[in-house]
N, C-alpha and C positions, 0 to 999 in steps of 0.2 A: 532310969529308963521309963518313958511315957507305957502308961496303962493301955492305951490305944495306939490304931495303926493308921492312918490317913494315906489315900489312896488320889491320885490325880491322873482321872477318865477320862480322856474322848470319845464325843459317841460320832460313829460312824455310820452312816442312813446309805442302803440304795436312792432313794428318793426321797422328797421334803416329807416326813409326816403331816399329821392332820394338824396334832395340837401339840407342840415342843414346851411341854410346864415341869415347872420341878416335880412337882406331886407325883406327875403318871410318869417320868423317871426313876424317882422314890419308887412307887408303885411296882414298875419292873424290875427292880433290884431285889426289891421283897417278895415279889411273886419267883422269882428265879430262885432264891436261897430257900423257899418253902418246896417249890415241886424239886429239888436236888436233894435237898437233906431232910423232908418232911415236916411236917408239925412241929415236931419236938428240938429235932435236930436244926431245923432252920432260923430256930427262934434268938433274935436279940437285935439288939434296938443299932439302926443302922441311920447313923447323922449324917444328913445330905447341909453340907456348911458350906456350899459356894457353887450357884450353875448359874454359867452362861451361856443363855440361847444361842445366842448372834455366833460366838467360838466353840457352838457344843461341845461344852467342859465344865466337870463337876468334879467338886472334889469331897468323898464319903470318909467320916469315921465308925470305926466299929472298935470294938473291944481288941486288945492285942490278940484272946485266944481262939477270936474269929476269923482273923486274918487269912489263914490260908479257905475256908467257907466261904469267905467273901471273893477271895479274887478265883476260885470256883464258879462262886455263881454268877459273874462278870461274865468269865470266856466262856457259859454255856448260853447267854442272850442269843439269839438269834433274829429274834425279830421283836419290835416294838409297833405300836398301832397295826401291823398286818404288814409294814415296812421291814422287810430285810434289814438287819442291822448287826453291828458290833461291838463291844464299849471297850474299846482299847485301853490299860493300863499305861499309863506315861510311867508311873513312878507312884511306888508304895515306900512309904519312910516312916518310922515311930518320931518322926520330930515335925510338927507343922510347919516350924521355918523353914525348912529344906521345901517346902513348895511354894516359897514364897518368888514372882516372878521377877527376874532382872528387864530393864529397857530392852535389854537385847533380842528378848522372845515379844515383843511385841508388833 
């Protein structure tokens, strides 16, 4: 069984943000998992390994015994740049190939 947990996000905007970057996505992920679980509790290292603007969709690794802290701090997002928002969960799976996309979802 994989060590880690891989997570495949949509983020969901009322309206176009300012600036749609991996980093200030990164950035809200980890700002969410600090003010939910604190300093201490919120801490570890959270791999952003695939965003697309154009489909806002990312897909995060974290440790397997962050898993349930992570998708925590997903559905308490509420807003990004001052933009209402949401980062829907597609699909959490310990194997990366299971997010790997078919023709069909294209």
């Amino acid at each position: 069984m994989s060590e880690y947990f891989y997570f495949d996000v949509e983020l969901k905007f009322a309206r176009e943000p300012d600036q749609l970057l991996s980093i200030y996505v990164k950035a809200s992920v980890e700002q969410s998992l600090l003010k939910v679980f604190g300093e201490i509790g919120g801490q570890t290292v959270v791999d952003l390994l695939k965003f697309d603007a154009q489909r806002r969709r990312i897909i995060l690794r974290v440790p397997k015994n962050f898993y349930v802290k992570l998708r925590a701090a997903l559905t308490l997002i509420g807003e990004f740049q001052g933009v209402p928002c949401h980062f829907l969960v597609r699909k959490a799976t310990p194997l990366l190939l299971t997010l790997v996309e078919t023709h069909l979802q294209f």
